[in-house]
C-alpha positions in Angstrom: 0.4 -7.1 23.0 -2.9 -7.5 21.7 -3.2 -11.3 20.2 -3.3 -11.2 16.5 -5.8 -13.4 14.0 -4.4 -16.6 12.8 -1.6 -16.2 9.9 -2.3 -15.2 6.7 -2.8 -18.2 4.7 -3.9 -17.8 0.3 -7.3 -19.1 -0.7 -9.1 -19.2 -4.0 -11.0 -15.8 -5.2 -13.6 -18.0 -5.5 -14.0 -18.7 -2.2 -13.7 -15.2 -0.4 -14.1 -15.5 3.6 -15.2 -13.5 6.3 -12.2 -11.3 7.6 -13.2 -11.5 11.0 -12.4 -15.0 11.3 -9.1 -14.3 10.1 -8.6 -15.7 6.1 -7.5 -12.7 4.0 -8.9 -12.5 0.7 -6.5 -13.3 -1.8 -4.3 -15.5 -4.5 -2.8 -18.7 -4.1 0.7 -18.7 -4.1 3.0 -18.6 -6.9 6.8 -18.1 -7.5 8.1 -15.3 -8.4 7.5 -14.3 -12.0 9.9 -11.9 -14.4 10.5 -8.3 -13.4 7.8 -6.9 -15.7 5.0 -8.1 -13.4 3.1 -5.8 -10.9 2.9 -6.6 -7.3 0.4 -6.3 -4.7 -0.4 -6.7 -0.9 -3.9 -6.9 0.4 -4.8 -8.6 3.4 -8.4 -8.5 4.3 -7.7 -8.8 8.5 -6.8 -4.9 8.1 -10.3 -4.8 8.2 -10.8 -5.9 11.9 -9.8 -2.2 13.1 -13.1 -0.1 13.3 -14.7 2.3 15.5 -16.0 1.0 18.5 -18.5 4.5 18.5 -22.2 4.1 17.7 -22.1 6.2 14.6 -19.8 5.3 11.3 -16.1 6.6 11.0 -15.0 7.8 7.6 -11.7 6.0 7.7 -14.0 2.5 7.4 -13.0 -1.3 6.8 -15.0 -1.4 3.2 -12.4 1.0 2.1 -9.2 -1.4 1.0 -12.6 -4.0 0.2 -14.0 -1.6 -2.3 -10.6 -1.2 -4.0 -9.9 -4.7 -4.2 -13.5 -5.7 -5.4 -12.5 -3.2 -8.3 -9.7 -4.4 -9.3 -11.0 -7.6 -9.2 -14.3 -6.9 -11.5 -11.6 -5.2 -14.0 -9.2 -8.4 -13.8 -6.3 -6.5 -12.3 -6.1 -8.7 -9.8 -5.2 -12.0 -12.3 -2.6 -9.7 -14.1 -0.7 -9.3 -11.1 1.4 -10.9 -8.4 0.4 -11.0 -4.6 2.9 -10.4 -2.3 2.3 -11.7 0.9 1.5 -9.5 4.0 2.9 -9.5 6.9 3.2 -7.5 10.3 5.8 -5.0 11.2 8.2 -6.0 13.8 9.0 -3.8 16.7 12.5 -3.0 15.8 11.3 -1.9 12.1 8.5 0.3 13.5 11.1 2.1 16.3 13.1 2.9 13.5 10.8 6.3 13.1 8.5 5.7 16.0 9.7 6.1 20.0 9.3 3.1 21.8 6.8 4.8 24.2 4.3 4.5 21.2 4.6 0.9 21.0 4.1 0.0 24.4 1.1 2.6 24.5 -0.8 1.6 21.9 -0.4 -2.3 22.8 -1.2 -1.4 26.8 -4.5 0.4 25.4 -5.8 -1.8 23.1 -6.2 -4.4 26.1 -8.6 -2.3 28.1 -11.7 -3.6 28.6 -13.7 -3.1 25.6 -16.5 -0.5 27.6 -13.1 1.0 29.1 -11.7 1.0 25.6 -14.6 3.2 23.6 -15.0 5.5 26.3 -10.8 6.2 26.2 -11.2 5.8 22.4 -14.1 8.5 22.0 -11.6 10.8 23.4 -8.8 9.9 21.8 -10.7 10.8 18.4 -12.0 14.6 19.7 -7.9 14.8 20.7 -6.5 13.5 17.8 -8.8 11.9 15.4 -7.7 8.5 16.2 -9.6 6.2 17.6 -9.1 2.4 18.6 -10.0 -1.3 19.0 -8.9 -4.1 20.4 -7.6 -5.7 16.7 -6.1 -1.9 15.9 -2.5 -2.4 16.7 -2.8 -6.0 15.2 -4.0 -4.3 11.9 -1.7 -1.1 12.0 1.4 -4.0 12.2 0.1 -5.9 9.5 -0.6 -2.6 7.6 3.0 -1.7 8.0 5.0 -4.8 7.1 2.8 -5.3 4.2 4.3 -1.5 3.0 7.4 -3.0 3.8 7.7 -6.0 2.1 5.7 -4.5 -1.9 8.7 -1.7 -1.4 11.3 -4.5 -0.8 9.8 -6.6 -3.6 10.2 -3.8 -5.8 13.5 -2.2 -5.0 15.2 -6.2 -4.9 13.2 -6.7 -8.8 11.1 -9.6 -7.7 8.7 -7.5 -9.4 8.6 -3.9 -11.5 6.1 -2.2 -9.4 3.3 -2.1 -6.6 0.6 -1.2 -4.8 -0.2 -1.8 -1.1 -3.8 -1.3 -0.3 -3.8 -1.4 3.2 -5.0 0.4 6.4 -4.9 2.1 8.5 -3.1 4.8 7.3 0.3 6.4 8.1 1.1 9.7 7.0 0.1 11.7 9.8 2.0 9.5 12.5 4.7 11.2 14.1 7.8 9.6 15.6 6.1 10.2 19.3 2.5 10.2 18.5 -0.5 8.4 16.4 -2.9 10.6 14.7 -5.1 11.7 12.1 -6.5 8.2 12.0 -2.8 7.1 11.7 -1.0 4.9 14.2 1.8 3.8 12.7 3.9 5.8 9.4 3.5 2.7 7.0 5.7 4.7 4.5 8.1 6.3 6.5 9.2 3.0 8.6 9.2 0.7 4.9 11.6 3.7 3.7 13.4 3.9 6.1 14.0 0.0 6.9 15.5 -0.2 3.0 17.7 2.6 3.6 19.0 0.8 6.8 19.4 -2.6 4.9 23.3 -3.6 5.1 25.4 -3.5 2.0 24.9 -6.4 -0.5 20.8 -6.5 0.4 19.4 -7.1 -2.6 16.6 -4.6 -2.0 18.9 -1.6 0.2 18.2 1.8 -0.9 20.7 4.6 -0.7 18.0 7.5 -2.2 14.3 7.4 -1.9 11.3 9.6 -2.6 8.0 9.8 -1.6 5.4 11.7 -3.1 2.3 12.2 -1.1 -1.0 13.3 -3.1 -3.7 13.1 -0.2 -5.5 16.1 0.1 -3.9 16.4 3.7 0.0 17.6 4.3 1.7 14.6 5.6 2.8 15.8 8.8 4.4 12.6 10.1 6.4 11.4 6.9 8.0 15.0 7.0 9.1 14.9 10.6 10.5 11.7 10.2 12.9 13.2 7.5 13.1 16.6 7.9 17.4 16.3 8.8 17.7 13.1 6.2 19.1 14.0 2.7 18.3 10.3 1.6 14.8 11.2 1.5 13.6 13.8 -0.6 9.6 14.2 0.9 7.5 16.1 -1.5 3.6 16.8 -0.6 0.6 18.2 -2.6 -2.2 19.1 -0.1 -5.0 21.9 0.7 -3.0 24.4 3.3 -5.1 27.7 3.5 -3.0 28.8 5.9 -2.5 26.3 7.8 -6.2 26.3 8.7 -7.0 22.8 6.8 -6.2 19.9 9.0 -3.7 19.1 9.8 -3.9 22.6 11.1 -0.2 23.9 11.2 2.1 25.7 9.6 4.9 23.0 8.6 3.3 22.0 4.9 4.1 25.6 4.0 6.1 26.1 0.9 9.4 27.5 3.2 9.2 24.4 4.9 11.9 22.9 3.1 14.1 20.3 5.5 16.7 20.8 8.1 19.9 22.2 8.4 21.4 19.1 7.3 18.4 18.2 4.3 17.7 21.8 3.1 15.6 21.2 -0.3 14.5 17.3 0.4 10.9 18.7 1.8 8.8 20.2 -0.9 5.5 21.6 0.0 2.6 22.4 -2.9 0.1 24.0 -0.5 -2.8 25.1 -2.1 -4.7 27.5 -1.0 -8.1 26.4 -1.3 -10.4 23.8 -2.4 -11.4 22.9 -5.9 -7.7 22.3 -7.1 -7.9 20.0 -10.3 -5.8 17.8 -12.1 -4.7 21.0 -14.6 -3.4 22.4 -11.2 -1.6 18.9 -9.9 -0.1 18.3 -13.6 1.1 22.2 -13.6 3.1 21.5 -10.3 4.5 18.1 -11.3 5.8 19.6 -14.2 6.8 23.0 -13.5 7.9 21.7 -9.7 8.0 18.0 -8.9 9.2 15.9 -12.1 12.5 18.6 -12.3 13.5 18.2 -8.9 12.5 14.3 -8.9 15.3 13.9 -11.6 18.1 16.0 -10.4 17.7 13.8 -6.7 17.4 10.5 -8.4 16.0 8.4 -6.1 16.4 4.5 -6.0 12.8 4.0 -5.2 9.4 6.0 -5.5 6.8 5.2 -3.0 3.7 7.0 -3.1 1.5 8.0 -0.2 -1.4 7.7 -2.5 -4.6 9.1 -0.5 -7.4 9.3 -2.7 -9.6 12.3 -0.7 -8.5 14.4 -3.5 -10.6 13.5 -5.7 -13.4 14.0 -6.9 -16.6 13.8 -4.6 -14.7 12.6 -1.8 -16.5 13.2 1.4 -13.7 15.7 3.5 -11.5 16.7 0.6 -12.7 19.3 -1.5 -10.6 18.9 -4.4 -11.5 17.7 -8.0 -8.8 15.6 -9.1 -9.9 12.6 -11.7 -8.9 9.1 -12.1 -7.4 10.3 -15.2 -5.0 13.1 -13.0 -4.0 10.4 -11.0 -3.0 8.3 -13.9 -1.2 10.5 -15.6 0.9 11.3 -12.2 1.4 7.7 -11.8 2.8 7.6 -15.1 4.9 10.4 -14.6 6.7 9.1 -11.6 7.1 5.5 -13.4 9.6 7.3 -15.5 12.0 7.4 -12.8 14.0 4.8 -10.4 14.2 2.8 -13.2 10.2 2.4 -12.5 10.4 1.3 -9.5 7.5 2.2 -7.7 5.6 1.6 -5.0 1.9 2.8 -4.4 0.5 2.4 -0.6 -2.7 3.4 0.1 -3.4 6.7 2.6 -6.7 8.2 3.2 -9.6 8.8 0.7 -13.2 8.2 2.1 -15.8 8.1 -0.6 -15.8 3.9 -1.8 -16.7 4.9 -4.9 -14.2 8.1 -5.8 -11.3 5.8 -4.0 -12.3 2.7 -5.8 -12.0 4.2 -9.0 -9.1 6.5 -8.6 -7.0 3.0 -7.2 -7.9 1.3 -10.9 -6.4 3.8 -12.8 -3.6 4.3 -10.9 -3.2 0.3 -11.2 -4.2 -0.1 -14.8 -1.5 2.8 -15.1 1.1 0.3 -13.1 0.1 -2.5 -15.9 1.1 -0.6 -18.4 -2.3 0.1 -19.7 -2.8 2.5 -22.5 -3.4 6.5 -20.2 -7.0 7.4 -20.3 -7.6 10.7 -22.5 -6.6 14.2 -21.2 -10.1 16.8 -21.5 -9.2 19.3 -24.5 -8.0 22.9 -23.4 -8.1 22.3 -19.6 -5.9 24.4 -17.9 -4.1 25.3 -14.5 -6.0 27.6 -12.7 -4.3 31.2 -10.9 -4.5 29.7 -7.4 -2.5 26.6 -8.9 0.3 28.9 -10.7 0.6 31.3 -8.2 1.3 28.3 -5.0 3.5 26.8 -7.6 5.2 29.8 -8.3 6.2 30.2 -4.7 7.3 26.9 -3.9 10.0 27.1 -7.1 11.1 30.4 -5.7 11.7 28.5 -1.8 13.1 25.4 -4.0 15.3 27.9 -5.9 18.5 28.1 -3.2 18.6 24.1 -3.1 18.1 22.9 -6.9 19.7 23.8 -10.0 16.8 22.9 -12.2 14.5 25.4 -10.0 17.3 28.1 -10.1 17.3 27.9 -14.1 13.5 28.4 -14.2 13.3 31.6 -12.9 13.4 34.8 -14.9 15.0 36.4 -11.9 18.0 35.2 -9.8 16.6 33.7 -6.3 17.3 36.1 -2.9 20.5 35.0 -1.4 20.9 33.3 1.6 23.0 36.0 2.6 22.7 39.7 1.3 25.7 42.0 1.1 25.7 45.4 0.3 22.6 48.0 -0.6 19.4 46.5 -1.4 16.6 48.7 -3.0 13.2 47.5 -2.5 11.1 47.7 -6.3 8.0 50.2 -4.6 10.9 52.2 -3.0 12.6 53.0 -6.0 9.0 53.4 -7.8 7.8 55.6 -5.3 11.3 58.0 -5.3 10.8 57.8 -9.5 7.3 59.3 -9.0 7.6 61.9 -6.5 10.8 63.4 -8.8 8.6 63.0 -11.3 5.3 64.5 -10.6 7.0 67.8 -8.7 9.2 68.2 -12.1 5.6 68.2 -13.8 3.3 69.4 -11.6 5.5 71.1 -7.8 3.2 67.9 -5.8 5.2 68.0 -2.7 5.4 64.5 -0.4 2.9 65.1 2.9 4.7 65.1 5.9 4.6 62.2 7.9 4.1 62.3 11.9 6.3 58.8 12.9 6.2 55.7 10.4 2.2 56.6 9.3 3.7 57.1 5.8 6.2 56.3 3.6 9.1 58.3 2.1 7.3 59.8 -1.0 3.9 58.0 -0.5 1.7 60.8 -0.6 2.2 63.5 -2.9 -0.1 67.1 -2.5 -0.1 70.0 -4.8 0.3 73.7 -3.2 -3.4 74.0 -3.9 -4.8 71.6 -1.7 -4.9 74.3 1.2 -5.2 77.6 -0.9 -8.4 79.7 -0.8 -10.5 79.4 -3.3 -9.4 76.1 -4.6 -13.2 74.5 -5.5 -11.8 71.1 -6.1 -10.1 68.6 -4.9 -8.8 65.2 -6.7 -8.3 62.4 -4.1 -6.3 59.3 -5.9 -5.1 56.4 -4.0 -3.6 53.6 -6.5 -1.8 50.7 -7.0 1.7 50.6 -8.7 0.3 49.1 -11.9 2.2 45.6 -13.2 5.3 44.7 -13.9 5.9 43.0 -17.3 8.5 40.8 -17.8 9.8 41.8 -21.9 11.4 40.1 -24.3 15.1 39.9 -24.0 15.6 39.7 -27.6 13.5 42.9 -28.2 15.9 46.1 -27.7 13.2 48.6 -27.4 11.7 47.3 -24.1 13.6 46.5 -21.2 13.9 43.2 -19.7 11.7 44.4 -16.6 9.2 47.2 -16.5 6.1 48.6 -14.5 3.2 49.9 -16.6 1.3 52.5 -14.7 -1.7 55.0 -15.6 -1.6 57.0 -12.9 -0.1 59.7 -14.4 -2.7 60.3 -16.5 -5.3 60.9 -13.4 -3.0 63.2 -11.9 -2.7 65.1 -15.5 -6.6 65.1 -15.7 -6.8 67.2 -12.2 -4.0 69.6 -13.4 -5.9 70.4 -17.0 -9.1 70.9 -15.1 -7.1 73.0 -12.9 -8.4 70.6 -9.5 -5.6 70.1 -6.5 -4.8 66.7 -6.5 -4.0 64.2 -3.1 -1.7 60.9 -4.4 -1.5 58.3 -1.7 0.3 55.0 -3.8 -0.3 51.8 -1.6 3.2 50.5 -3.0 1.4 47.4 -4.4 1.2 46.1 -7.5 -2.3 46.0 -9.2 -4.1 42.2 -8.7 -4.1 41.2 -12.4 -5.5 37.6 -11.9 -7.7 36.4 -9.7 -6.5 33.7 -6.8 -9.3 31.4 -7.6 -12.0 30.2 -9.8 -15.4 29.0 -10.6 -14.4 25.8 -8.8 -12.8 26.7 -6.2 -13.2 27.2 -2.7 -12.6 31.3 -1.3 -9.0 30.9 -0.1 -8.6 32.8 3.2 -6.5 35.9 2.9 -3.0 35.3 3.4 -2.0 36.1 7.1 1.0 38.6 5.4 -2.0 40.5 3.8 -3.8 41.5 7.0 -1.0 43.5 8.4 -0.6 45.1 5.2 -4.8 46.2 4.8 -4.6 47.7 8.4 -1.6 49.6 7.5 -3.3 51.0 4.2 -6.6 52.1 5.7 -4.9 53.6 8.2 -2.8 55.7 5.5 -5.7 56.7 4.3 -7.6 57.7 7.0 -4.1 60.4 7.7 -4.4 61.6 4.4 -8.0 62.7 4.7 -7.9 64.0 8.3 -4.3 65.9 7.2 -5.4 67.5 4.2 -8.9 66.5 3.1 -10.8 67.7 6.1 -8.6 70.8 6.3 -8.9 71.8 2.3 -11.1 74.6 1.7 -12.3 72.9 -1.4 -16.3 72.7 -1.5 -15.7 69.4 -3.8 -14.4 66.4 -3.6 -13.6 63.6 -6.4 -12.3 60.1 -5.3 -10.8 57.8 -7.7 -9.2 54.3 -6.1 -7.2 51.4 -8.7 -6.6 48.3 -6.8 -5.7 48.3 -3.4 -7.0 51.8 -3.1 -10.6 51.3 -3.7 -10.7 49.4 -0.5 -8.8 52.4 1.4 -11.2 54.6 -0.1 -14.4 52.9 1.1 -12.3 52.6 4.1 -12.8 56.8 4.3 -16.3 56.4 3.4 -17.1 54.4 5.8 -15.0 55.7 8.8 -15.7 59.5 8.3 -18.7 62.4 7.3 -18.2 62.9 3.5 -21.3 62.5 1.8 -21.4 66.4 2.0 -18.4 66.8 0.3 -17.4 64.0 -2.4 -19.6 64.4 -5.2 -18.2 61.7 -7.1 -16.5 58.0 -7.1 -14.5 56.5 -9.4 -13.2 52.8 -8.4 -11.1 51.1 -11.2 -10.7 47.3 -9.7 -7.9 44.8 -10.8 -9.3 41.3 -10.6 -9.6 41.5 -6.6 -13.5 41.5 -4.9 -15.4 44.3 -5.2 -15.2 46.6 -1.8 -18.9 46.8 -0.5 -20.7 49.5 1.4 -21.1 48.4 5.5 -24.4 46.6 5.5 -25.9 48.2 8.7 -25.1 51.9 6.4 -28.6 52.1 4.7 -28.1 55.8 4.1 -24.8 55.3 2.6 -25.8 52.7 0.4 -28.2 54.9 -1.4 -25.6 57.5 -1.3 -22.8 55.5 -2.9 -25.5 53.5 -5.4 -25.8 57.4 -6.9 -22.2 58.9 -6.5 -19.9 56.3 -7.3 -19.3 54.1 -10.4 -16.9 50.8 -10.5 -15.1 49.7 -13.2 -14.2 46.5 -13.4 -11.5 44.8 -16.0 -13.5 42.0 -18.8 -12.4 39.4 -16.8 -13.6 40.4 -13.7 -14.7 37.7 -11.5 -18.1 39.3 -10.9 -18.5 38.4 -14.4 -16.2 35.4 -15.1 -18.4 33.5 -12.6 -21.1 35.5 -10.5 -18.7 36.4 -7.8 -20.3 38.9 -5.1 -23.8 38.7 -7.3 -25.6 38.2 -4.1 -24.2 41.7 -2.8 -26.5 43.8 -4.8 -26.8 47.4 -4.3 -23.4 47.4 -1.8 -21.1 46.8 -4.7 -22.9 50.6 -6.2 -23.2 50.5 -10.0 -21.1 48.2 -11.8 -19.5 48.7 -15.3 -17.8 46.4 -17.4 -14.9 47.3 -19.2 -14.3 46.3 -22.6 -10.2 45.9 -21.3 -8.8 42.9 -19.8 -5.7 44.5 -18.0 -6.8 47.0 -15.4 -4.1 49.4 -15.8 -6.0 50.0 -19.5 -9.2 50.4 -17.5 -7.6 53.3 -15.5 -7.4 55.5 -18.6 -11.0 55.5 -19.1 -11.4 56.8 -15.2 -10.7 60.3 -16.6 -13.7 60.0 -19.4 -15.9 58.9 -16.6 -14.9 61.6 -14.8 -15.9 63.7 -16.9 -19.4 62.4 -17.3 -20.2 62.5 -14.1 -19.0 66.1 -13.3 -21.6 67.0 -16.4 -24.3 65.1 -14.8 -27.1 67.4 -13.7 -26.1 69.2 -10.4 -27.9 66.7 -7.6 -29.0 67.8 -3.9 -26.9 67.1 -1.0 -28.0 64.1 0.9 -26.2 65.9 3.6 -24.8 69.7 4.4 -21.1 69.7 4.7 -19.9 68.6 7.8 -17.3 70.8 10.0 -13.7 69.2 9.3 -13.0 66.4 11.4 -10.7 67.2 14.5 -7.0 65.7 13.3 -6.5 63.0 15.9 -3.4 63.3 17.6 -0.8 60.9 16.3 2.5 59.3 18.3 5.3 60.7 17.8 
């Protein structure tokens, strides 16, 4: 074991001493004053572990100094208690951790200090960890000081806490330190309360912890995923899994194990740029519900500060006002007992600032104001939206705040999927108006009643040809008082296109993606471009390739000399999909693309002669709202997005009716030369059986 500093000893704030030699920083002494007071830990030793490297680590000693020096210049530091620190014993730190760990880290840290970068320079390219020969001293000291501000508070000696200390814990995992983590400060303080015998005056039987840093807390989840004592609950940039640290268990299904179903609650955004709109919208809607039906004995927060604003890795936006106002939500429970220990959060100043409000907020100071009109954004609702609906099976008050009853864990009988029973609706209905016919499909290349084709598509002398591939439209949720509308109901244009090409007398080709048209936007002005959902991919492939059969089927084959595309949603991508993948400049003399709120499809880049062709042919519509003009979105594409029209409608499926008008126009434009002669149909690839 490496040999620690002297003990900790109190000294004047007057008199502040270098913490390499040992003295924290700190109060003197003083008993125990009345339960309204508000605790703190701060040892200025934790400042020994730093990176042995050349260059500068973000997870630096100034970072607990900065805090304290703030809290200092704003004279928190006389309105509050200290609490002494101490270091974690072995026994409390195997309560979560293997024993392995111990004896690793300890047998490392007594390398030779040339021996000890080189190992540590690869320990941090491994797992972003790195160490020093005072590292294990300070992780010990980091975690017994956790310890003992969470057993002040749940015991009363005082109402509340904060633990700036270091290094963090979060991302510790029973058999392994990373993430700039050795040991799970939280998870081992939790979890030595919840193991105190009966009659302790600070044992635990429920705790939460609720862990804002920007990053999911990996470690603290593992630690309880199969304990129903502990309900876990995590805010933190996912994208996928793609943002560190890089896997897939601070999804929104990751909800506990078979023994803790619901006590792991994941808010993953899906991006950067997340403000404190978007964390207020999930404590609310979310968080503060499920918080009260658990009822924990104690709150302790993981309280990284790299979401905020200007920190150096995290992206996000969050104030010192957000976290102020979270603080003072989860004060309201546990009989406000909480406990705040410090996680990550590398910018001195962001940190320093985001730790005052939180403790003037601990104080019982007056909330700092809340910006007028400031809003969740779509990326926020939508990730909140899905982790109530994985929530839903394990919590009443999630169960209740749905419009529609959660999907059983279990499912009996028939089920009907929504686009089946959309698509069936449709096909009875546009043969009972108009004898369209489903196309044959050769395998699983098309749904039942996906693609609809009138008799005319192949007979001579049919001139024209209407190819529409579209979206569902959107489903509205109505009033349930109102008798006239019922409770759930898809409104959908596409009708009206179809109806257009049977008063002009055109055939007509329906391919329906099955989706519903995107009606809002996954991001904003702020935020970062969320990577596409991995269930989406599968899903685009699919489509194109639906696409591509239609027009090698019956497009290619029709004898009609013209050809009009129109795409909603979803389809406008299959249909540049077409025009990029096959010859039918000679043929399509007009484009009509009526977007929801999803990016505008662009012309290949390396396709000059397309461009030009598709900058005169085609014409895209895009809803009020539209990103490209809500913020500049795409700007920089130019000429690949074609010409751009914006509608005076907000809701695209409105936008679709004026496809028909436009239509119009364009067929009475001046007849234009061919950039192109027709080409000879393409040869119908042969398809599996």
């Amino acid at each position: 074991m490496s040999a620690a500093p002297p003990p900790s000893s109190f000294v004047p704030l007057a008199a502040p001493t270098d913490p390499r030699q040992g003295a924290p920083i700190g109060l003197a002494a003083r008993p125990w004053p009345p339960v309204s007071s508000t605790g703190f830990v701060y040892d200025a030793r934790m400042m020994m572990h730093a990176t042995l490297a050349d260059e500068s680590h973000p997870e630096q000693p100034q970072r607990i100094a900065r805090i304290f020096e703030m809290l200092q210049r704003h004279g928190c530091i006389d309105r509050m208690l200290r609490i002494p620190s101490r270091e974690a014993r072995r026994h409390e730190v195997e309560s979560v951790h293997d024993a392995a760990l111990w004896d690793t880290f300890e047998s490392i840290v007594q390398l030779p200090v040339e021996q000890l970068k080189a190992y540590s320079q690869d320990l941090e390219a491994r797992s972003s960890l790195y160490l020093n020969p005072h590292s294990t001293f300070c992780a010990r000291l980091a975690c017994g000081s956790v310890i003992e501000t969470c057993s002040a508070v749940a015991a009363g000696r005082v109402r509340n806490g904060i633990a700036i200390v270091r290094p963090p814990g979060h991302h510790a995992e029973p058999g392994s330190g990373t993430g700039f983590c050795l040991y799970n400060n939280v998870a081992v303080a939790a979890t030595t309360l919840l193991n105190r015998p009966t009659g302790a005056a600070d044992r635990v039987q429920r705790v939460m912890i609720l862990d804002w840093d920007v990053h999911h807390g990996n470690g603290t989840q593992r630690a309880f995923w199969d304990d129903d004592r502990v309900l876990y609950v995590s805010l933190h940039r996912y994208e996928n899994g793609t943002f560190y640290p890089g896997t897939t268990f601070g999804h929104y299904d990751q909800v506990g194990g078979p023994e803790a179903r619901g006590t792991s609650v994941n808010v993953p955004w899906p991006c950067g740029g997340m403000n404190d709109a978007d964390y207020l919208y999930a404590f609310q809607r979310c968080i503060m519900p499920i918080a009260y039906e658990f009822s924990p004995d104690l709150v302790i927060v993981s309280a990284g500060f790299d979401a905020a604003a200007g920190d150096l890795l995290g992206g996000c936006l969050v104030s010192p006002a957000g976290y102020a106002h979270m603080t003072h939500q989860l004060m309201s429970l546990a009989s406000g007992r909480l406990v705040v220990a410090l996680e990550g959060g590398y910018t001195l100043d962001a940190i320093a600032s985001s730790a005052l409000a939180v403790t003037q907020t601990l104080l019982g100071d007056p909330l700092p104001p809340w910006p007028a009109r400031l809003a969740c954004s779509t990326a926020g609702a939508d990730t909140v939206a899905r982790a109530v609906r994985a929530q839903a099976p394990y919590w009443a008050c999630m169960r209740h705040s749905l419009d529609y009853a959660p999907a059983p864990r279990e499912v009996r009988g028939a089920t009907w999927a929504a686009s089946d029973l959309y698509l069936d609706a449709r096909a009875a209905r546009l043969w009972a108006d108009h004898q369209m016919m489903p196309l044959p499909a050769v395998g699983d290349s098309l749904r039942r009643n996906q693609a609809l084709v009138t008799p005319s598509a192949m007979a001579p002398g049919t001139s024209t040809l209407l190819v529409f591939i579209h979206d569902m439209g959107t489903w509205h949720i109505g009033d349930p008082d109102d008798p006239q509308r019922p409770p759930l109901f898809l409104a959908d244009a596409a009708d009206a296109v179809v109806q257009w090409a049977h008063t002009h007398g055109f055939a007509c080709v329906d391919l329906c993606t099955a989706l519903p048209v995107p009606v809002r936007p996954l991001r904003n002005s702020e935020h970062d471009r969320p990577p596409p959902r991995p269930d989406a991919q599968p899903h685009k492939a699919t489509l194109e390739a639906q696409a591509l059969y239609v027009w090698d089927h019956v497009c290619a084959l029709s004898p009609a000399q013209r050809v009009l595309f129109v795409g909603f949603g979803a389809g406008c991508d299959a249909l540049m999909h077409i025009i990029a993948n096959r010859v039918v400049q000679g043929r399509v003399q007009a484009v009509v693309q009526v977007m929801g709120l999803q990016p505008i499809p662009l012309v290949p880049k390396q396709r000059q002669e397309l461009k030009a062709w598709y900058l005169e042919r085609a014409l895209v519509l895009c809803p009020h709202e539209h990103p490209l003009y809500a913020w500049n979105e795409q700007q920089a594409s130019g000429k690949r997005l074609g010409r751009v029209q914006r509608a005076a409608e907000s809701d695209p499926t409105q936008v679709l009716y004026r496809a028909t008008d436009v239509l119009d126009a364009l067929l009475r434009a001046p007849a234009r030369a061919e950039a192109t002669p027709r080409a000879p149909p393409a040869p119908v690839p042969a398809m599996a059986s």
